[in-house]
C-alpha positions as CSV (number, residue, x, y, z in Angstrom):
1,X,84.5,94.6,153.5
2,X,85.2,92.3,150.4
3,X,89.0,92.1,151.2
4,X,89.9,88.8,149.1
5,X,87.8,90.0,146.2
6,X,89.3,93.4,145.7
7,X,92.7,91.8,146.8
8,X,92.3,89.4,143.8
9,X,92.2,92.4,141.2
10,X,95.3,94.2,142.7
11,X,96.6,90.9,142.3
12,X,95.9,90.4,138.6
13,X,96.5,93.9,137.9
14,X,100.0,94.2,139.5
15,X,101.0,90.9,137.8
16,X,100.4,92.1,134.0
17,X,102.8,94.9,135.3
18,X,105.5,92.7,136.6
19,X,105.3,91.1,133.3
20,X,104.8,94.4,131.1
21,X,107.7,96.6,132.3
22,X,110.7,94.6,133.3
23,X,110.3,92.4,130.1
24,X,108.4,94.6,127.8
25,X,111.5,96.6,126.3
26,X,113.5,93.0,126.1
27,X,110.3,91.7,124.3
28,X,110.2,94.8,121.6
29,X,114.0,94.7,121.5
30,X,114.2,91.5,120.1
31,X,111.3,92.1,117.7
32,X,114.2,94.5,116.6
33,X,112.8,97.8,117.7
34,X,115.6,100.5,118.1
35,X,116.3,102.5,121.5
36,X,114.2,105.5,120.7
37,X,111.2,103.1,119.3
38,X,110.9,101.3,122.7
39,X,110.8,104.5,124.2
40,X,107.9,105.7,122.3
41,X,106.1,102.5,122.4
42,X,106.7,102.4,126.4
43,X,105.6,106.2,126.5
44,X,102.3,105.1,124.5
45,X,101.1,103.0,127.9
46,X,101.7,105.9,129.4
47,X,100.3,108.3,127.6
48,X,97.1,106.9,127.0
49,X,96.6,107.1,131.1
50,X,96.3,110.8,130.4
51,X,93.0,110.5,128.6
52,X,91.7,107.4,130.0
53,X,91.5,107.6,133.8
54,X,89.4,111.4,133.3
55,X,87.6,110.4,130.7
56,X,86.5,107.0,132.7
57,X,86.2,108.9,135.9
58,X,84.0,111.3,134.8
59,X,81.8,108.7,133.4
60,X,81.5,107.4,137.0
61,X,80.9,110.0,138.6
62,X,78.1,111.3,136.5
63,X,76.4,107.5,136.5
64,X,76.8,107.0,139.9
65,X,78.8,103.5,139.9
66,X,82.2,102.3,139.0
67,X,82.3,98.5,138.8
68,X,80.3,97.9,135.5
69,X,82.5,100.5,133.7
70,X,85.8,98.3,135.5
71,X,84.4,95.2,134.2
72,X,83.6,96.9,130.6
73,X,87.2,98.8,130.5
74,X,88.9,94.8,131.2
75,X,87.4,93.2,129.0
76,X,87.9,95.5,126.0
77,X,91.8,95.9,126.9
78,X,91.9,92.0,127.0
79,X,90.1,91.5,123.5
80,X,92.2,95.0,122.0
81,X,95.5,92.7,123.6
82,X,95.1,90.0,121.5
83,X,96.3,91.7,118.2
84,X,99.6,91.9,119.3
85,X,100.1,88.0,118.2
86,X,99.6,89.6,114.1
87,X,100.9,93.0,115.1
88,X,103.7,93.8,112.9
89,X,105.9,97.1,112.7
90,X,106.4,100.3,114.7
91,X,103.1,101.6,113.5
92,X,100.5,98.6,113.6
93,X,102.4,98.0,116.9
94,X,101.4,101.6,118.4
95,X,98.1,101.2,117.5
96,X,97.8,98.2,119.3
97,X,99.2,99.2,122.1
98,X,96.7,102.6,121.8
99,X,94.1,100.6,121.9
100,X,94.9,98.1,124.7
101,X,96.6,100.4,126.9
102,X,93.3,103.0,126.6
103,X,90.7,100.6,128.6
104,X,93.2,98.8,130.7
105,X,94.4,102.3,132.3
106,X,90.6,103.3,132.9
107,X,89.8,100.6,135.6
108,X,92.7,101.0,138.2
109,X,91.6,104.6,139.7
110,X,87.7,103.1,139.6
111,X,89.3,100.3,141.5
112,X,90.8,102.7,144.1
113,X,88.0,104.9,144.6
114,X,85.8,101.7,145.0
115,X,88.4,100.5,147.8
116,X,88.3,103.6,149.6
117,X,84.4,103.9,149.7
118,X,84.7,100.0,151.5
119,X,87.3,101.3,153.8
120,X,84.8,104.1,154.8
121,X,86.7,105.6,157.8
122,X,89.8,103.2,157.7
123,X,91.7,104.6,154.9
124,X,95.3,103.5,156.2
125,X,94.0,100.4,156.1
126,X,94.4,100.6,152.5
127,X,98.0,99.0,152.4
128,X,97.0,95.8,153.5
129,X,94.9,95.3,150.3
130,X,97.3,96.9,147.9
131,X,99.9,94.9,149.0
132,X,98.4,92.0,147.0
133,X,99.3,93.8,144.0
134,X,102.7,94.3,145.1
135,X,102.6,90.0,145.9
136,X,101.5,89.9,142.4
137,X,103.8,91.6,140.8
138,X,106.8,89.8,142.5
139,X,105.7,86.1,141.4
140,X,105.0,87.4,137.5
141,X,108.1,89.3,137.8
142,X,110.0,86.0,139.3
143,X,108.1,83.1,137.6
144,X,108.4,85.1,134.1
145,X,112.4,85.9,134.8
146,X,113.1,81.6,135.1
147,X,111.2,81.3,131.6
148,X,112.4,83.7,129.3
149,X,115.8,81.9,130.2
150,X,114.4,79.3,128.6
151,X,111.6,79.9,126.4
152,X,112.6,83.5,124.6
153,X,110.7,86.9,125.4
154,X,108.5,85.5,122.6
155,X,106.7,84.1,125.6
156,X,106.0,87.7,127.3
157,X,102.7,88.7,125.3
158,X,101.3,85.1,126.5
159,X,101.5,85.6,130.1
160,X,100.1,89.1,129.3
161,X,97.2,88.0,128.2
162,X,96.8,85.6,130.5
163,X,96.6,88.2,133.4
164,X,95.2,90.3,132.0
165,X,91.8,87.7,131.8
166,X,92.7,87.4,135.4
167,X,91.8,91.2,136.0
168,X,88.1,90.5,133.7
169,X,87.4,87.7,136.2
170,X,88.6,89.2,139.3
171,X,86.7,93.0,138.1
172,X,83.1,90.6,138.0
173,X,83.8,89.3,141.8
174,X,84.5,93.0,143.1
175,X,81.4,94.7,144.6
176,X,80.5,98.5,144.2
177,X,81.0,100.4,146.7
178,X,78.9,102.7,148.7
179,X,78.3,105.7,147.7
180,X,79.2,108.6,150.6
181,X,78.1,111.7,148.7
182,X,75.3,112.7,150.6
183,X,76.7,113.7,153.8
184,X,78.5,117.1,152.7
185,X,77.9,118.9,149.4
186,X,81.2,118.3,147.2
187,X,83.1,121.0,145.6
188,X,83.9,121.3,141.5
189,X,86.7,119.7,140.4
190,X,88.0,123.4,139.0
191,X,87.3,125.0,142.3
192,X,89.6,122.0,144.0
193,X,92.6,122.9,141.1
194,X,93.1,126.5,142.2
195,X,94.0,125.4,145.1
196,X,98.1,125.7,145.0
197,X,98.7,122.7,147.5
198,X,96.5,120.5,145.1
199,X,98.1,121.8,141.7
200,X,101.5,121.2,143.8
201,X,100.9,117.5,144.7
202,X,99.5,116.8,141.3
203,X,102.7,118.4,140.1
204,X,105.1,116.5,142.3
205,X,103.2,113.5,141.1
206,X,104.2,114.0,137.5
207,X,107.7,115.0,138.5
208,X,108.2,111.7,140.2
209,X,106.9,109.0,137.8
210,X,108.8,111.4,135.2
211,X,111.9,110.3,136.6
212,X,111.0,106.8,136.7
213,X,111.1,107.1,132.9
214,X,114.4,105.5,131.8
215,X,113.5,102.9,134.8
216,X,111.0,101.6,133.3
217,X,112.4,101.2,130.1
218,X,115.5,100.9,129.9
219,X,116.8,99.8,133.5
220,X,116.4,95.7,132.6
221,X,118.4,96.8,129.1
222,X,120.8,98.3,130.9
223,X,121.3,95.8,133.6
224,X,121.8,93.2,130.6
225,X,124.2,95.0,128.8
226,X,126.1,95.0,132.0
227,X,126.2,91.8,131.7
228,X,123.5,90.2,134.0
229,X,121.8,87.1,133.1
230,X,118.3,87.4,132.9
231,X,117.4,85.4,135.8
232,X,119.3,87.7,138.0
233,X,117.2,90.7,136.0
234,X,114.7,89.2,137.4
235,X,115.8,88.7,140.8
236,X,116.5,92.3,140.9
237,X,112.7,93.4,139.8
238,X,111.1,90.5,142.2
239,X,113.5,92.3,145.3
240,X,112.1,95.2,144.9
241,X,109.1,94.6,145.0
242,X,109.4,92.2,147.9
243,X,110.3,95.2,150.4
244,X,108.0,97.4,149.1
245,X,105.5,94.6,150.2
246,X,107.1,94.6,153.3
247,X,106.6,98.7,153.5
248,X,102.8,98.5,152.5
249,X,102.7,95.7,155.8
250,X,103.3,98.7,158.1
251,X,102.6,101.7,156.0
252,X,99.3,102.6,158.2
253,X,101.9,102.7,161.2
254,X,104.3,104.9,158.9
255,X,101.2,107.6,158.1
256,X,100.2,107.5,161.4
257,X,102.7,108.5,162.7
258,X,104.2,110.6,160.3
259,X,101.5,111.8,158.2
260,X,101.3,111.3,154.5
261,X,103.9,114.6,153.9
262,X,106.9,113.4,155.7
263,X,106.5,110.0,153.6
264,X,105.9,112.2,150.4
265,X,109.0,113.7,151.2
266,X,111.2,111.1,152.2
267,X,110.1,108.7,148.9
268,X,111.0,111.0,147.0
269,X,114.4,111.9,148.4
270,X,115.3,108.6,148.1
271,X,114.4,108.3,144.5
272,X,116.9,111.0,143.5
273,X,120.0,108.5,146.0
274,X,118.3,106.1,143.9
275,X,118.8,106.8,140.4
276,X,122.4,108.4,140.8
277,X,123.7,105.1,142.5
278,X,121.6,103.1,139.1
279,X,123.5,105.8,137.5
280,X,126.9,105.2,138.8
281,X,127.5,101.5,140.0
282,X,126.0,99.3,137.4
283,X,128.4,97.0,137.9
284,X,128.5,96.1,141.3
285,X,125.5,93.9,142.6
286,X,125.3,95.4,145.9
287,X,124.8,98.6,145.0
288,X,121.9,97.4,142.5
289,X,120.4,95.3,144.9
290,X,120.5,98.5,147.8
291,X,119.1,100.6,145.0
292,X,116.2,98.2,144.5
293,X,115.3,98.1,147.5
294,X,114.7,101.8,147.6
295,X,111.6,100.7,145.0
296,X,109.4,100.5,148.7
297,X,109.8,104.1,148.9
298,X,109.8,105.7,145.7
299,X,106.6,103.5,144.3
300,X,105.5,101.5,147.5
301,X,105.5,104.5,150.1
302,X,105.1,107.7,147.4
303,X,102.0,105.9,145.8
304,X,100.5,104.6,149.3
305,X,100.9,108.7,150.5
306,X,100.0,110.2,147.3
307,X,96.8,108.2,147.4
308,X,95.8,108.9,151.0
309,X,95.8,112.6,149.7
310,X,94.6,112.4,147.2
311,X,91.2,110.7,148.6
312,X,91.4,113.6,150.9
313,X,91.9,116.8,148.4
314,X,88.8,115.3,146.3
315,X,85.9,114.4,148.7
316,X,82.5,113.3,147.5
317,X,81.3,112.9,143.8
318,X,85.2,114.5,142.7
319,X,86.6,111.2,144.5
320,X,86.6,109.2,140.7
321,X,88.2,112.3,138.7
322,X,89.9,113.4,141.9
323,X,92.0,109.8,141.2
324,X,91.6,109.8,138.2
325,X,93.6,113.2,137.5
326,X,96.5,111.9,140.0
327,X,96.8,108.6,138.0
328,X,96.6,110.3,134.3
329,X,99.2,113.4,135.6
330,X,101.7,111.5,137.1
331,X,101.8,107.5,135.3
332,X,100.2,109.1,132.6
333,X,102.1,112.4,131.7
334,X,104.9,112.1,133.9
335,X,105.6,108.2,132.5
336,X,105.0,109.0,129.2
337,X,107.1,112.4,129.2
338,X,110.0,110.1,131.2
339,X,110.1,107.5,128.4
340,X,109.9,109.8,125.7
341,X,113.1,111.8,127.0
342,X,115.0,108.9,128.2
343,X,114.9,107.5,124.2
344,X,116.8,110.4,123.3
345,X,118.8,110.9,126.2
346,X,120.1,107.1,126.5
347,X,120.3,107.3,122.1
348,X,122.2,110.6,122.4
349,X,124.1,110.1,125.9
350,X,124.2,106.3,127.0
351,X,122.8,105.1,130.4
352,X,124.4,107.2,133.2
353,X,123.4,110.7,132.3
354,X,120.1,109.4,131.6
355,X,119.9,108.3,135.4
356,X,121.4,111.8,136.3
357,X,118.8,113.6,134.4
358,X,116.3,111.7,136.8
359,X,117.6,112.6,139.5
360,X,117.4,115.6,138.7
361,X,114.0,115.5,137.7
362,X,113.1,114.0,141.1
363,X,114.9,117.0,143.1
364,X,112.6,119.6,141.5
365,X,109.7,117.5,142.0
366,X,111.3,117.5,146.3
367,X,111.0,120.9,145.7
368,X,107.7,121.6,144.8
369,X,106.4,119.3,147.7
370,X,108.4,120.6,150.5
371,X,107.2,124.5,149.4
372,X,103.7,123.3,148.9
373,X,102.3,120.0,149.7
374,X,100.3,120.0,152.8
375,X,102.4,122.5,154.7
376,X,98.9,121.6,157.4
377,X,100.2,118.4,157.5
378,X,96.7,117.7,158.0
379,X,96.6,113.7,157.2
């Protein structure tokens, strides 16, 4: 089990993201990109998930292996990265970020299915390494927060790049994984999606990271123009991602004992408590900080539990699209369609019925899981 090895690319991954989306709209903001242009560029790292992963997965799949296509996918998004330094304009920067945002959202799924297949029977297990992400995440998020106070968001695209060599490097320690195909013969991938409880997670999947959309985007914007510094912007991000590493820490316990449902369920109940009190208390630290916190359940604990079904509802050789179509449906789709309505909700309407659109979003997507999802409870 190469734990330190695969914990190392969780841990390079998760920290380009703590970079990218806390200081990403601050970056393009003062490169003078309007509202609804951040949201389009935002909703191009998204969208480009829903190509990538499947197209990516099915290459696995059919060769057989996943690590040389991770290693391939991380070093092409590092070398597309670079022309963002002579990027210049909404247009040559949407390209860019086409390009650089295409390989870098092929390797995660690979990554997971590769994680799983060294698990073997100990798939709860999986928190402990994808905690290391979460770790990460919190020290690019924390250490990047102290600098822009005094070296300018200029300095974002830097420590980008930076991590993202730190996924290339980490992607050539990581080992394949074995392959567990032979055992029982594996369904088609269309046979699996006529299946309602499948088409219903998948669903609930998109729902959710939809309503993360003005989130991601806009929610350090907003917290500025409420008048936090950015250090404390910072602070905020970093929080919430501590107690989601504090979540992952115990999430086998969590699944165990309440099956991966009931934690669907409850994540994403609290996102919708979540984005009406974003929505509603800007101003009062507290209430931000309680809010954060709830990030352990509506990533941490909906990701962790949409995962362990996912490895279940696509068995065998479907395992890399089985992933790969969770990843590109709900980051991919569902972020991309969130940041592209938030623009024109938060041009059109401002910041709180943006938040209470979300939540909104997030009670359908309750909905379809609580009708649907695994009504067995089986795992």
């Amino acid at each position: 089990m190469p734990y330190w090895r695969l914990a190392s690319y969780y841990f390079f991954y998760f920290g380009s993201l703590g970079a990218l989306v806390p200081y990403w709209g601050l970056y393009l903001q003062e490169r003078g990109f309007s509202p609804l242009a951040i949201g389009q560029l935002v909703a191009i790292l998204m969208a480009t998930k829903i190509v990538a992963p499947n197209l990516w997965g099915w290459l696995a799949d059919r060769r057989g292996y996943r690590m040389p296509i991770v290693r391939l996918a991380t070093l092409l998004s590092t070398i597309c990265f670079t022309a963002i330094f002579v990027a210049d304009g909404f247009v040559e920067m949407a390209l860019v970020m086409v390009l650089f945002s295409f390989f870098w959202n092929a390797s995660l799924p690979q990554v997971e299915a590769v994680t799983f297949s060294h698990l073997g029977e100990r798939v709860n297990r999986y928190a402990s390494i994808r905690l290391w992400g979460s770790i990460g995440f919190i020290l690019s998020v924390g250490l990047l927060g102290l600098g822009l106070q005094h070296l300018g968001t200029s300095v974002v695209p830097m420590v980008v790049l930076v991590l993202y060599c730190g996924i290339w490097v980490s992607s050539l320690l990581v080992p394949e994984g074995p392959m567990r195909w032979g055992e029982t013969p594996s369904p088609s991938v269309m046979a699996l999606l006529r299946r309602p409880e499948i088409l219903a997670f998948l669903a609930t999947g998109l729902l959710m990271q939809m309503s993360h959309g003005a989130y991601y985007a806009f929610y350090s914007i907003h917290l500025k123009a409420a008048g936090y510094a950015t250090p404390v912007v910072g602070a905020l991000w970093a929080w919430a991602v501590v107690v989601e590493v504090l979540v992952f820490l115990v999430m086998h316990r969590l699944l165990e004992a309440f099956g991966a449902r009931r934690v669907l369920l409850a994540s994403v109940a609290l996102a919708v408590l979540r984005w009406l009190l974003i929505a509603g208390f800007t101003d009062l630290i507290a209430v931000q900080v309680l809010a954060q916190a709830m990030h352990a359940a509506t990533f941490g604990a909906f990701h962790a539990a949409a995962i362990h079904l996912a490895y279940h509802y696509f068995p065998g050789r479907t395992q890399g699209r089985g992933q790969a179509l969770y990843n590109s449906l709900s980051f991919g789709a569902g972020g991309a369609a969130g940041a592209l309505l938030c623009g024109y909700l938060w041009s059109a309407f401002g910041a709180a019925p943006t938040f209470a659109v979300s939540a909104g979003i997030a009670v359908l997507a309750w909905w379809l899981a609580w009708f649907w999802v695994d009504r067995a409870r089986r795992y």
